[in-house]
C-alpha positions in Angstrom: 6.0 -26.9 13.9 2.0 -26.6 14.4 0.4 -26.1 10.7 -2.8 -24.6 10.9 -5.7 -26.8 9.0 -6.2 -26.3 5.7 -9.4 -25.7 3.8 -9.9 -28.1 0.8 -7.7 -27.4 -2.3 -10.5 -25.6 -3.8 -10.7 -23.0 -1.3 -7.2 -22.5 -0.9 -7.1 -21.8 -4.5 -9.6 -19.2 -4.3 -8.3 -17.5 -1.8 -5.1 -17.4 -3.8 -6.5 -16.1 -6.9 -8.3 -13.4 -5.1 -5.8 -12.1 -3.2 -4.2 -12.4 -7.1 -6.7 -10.4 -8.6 -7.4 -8.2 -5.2 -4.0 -6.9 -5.2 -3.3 -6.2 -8.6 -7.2 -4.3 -9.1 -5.6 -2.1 -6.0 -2.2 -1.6 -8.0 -3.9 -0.7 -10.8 -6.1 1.7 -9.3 -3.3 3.5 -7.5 -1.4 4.0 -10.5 -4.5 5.4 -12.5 -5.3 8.2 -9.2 -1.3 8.4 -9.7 -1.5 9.4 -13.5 -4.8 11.2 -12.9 -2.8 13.7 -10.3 0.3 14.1 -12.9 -1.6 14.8 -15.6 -4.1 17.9 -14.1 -1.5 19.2 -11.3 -4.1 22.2 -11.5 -6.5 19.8 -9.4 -8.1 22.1 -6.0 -6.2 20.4 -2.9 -9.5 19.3 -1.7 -10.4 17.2 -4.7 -7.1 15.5 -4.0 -7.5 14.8 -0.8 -11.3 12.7 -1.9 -8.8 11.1 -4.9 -5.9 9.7 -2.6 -8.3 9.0 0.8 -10.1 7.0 -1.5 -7.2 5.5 -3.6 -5.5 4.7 0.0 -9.1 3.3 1.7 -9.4 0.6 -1.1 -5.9 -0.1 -0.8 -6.1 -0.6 3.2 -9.5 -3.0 2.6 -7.8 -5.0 0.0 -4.9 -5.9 2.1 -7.3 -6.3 5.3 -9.5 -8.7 2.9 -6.2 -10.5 2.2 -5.0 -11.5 5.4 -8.7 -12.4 6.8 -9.0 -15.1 3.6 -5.2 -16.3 3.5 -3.3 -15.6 7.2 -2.9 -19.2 7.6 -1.0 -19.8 4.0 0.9 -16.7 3.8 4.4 -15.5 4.7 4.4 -12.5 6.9 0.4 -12.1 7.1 0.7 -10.1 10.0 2.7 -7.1 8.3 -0.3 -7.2 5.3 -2.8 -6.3 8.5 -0.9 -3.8 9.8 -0.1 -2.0 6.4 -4.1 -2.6 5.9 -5.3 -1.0 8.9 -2.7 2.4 9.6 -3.7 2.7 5.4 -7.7 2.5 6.2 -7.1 4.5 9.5 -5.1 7.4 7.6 -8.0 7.0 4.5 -10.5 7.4 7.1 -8.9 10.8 8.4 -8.2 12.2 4.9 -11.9 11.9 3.9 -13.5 12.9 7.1 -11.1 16.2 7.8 -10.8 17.5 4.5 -9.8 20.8 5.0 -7.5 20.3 8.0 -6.0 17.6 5.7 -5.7 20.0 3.1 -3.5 22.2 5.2 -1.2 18.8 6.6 -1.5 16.9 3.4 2.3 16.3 3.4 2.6 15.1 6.6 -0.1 12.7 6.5 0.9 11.6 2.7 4.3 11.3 4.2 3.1 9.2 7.6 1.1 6.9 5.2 4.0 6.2 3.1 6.9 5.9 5.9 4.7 3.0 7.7 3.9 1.5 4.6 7.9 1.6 3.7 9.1 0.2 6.8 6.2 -2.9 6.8 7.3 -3.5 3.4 10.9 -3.7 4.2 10.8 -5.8 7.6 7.9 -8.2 5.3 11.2 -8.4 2.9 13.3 -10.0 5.6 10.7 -12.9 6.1 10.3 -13.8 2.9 13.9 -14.1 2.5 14.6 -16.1 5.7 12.1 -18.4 4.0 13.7 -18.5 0.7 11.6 -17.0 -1.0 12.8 -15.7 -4.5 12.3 -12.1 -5.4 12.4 -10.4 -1.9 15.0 -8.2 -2.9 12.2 -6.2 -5.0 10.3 -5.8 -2.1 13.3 -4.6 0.2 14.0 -1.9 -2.4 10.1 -1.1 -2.6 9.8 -0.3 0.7 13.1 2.0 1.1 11.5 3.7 -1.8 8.8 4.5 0.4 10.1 5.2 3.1 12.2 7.6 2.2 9.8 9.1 -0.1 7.9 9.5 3.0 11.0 10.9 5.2 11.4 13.1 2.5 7.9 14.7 2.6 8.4 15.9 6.2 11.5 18.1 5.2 10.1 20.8 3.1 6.2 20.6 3.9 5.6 24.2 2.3 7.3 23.4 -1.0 5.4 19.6 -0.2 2.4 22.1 -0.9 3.5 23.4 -4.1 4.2 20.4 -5.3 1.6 18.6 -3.7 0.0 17.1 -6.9 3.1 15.6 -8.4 4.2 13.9 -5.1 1.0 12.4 -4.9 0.9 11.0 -8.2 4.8 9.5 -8.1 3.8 8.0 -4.4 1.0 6.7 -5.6 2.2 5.1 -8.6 4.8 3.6 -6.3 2.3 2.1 -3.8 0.4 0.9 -6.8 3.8 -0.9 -8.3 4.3 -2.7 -4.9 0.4 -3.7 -5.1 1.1 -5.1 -8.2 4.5 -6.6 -7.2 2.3 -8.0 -4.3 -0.4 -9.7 -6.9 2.5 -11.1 -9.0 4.7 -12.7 -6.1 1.4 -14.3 -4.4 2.4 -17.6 -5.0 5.8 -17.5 -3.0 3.5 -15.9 0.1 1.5 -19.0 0.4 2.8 -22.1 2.8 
């Protein structure tokens, strides 16, 4: 099996701790726009729409950052790009079309979080082929998510109503698999 070359130990330990420390910043972040949208529901549609494309562009960098410094140590680098790029792509679109994404909020919300799901899940698989200890959390993470996002798609006019609230428990959710993501780094790395 061809094993990429390996920066000195040093390097390979920064890179580590930053993704570390990248990921779990991003959790952290989600879950505070998570709490912010729970606790003032009142919030105008359009101010939600600066919090989460901003919440989900950070997000979608961070994981982009993470597999440019570490895709030859990690498990499944490839499904951290993808995740990273629809994210920044969908950010991107939320905060350049705010009105129009005022109006389809749900849908996007719930496209976001369906991709996000299923990358999570299929990443799941990998890490358990390779053994690696705690996969189950991230298999259940990302049927979460995925069916949090299904779910959005049904109702999109009571999605509306309740706009707030579902943001903040999806984003709280993404923000607990950022976290889960900065906690299980070390079984990622080759």
């Amino acid at each position: 099996m061809f094993r990429p070359k390996k920066k000195g130990k040093e390097g390979f330990y920064m890179t580590r701790m930053l993704s570390r420390i990248l990921w779990i910043l991003a959790g952290v972040l989600l879950i505070a726009a998570g709490v912010l949208c729970l606790v003032s529901p009142g919030t105008a549609i359009s101010s939600l729409t600066v919090v989460l494309g901003t919440a989900m562009l950070f997000s979608g960098v961070v994981d982009i950052v993470i597999f440019a410094s570490g895709r030859r140590y990690m498990i499944g680098a490839g499904w951290f790009l993808v995740d990273g790029v629809l994210t920044v792509l969908l950010s991107l679109f939320l905060l350049c079309n705010q009105w129009f994404t005022a109006l389809t909020l749900p849908f996007i919300f719930g496209m976001w979080l369906l991709f996000s799901g299923i990358s999570k899940f299929v990443n799941s698989f990998d890490l358990q082929r390779l053994g690696v200890r705690g996969w189950g959390w991230f298999t259940a993470l990302g049927l979460l998510l995925a069916a949090a996002g299904f779910l959005s798609f049904l109702d999109p006019l009571a999605g509306m109503v309740a706009i707030s609230a579902l943001v903040g428990v999806f984003l709280i959710l993404q923000g607990a698999a950022s976290i889960l993501r900065g906690c299980f780094s070390g079984r990622f790395w080759l």
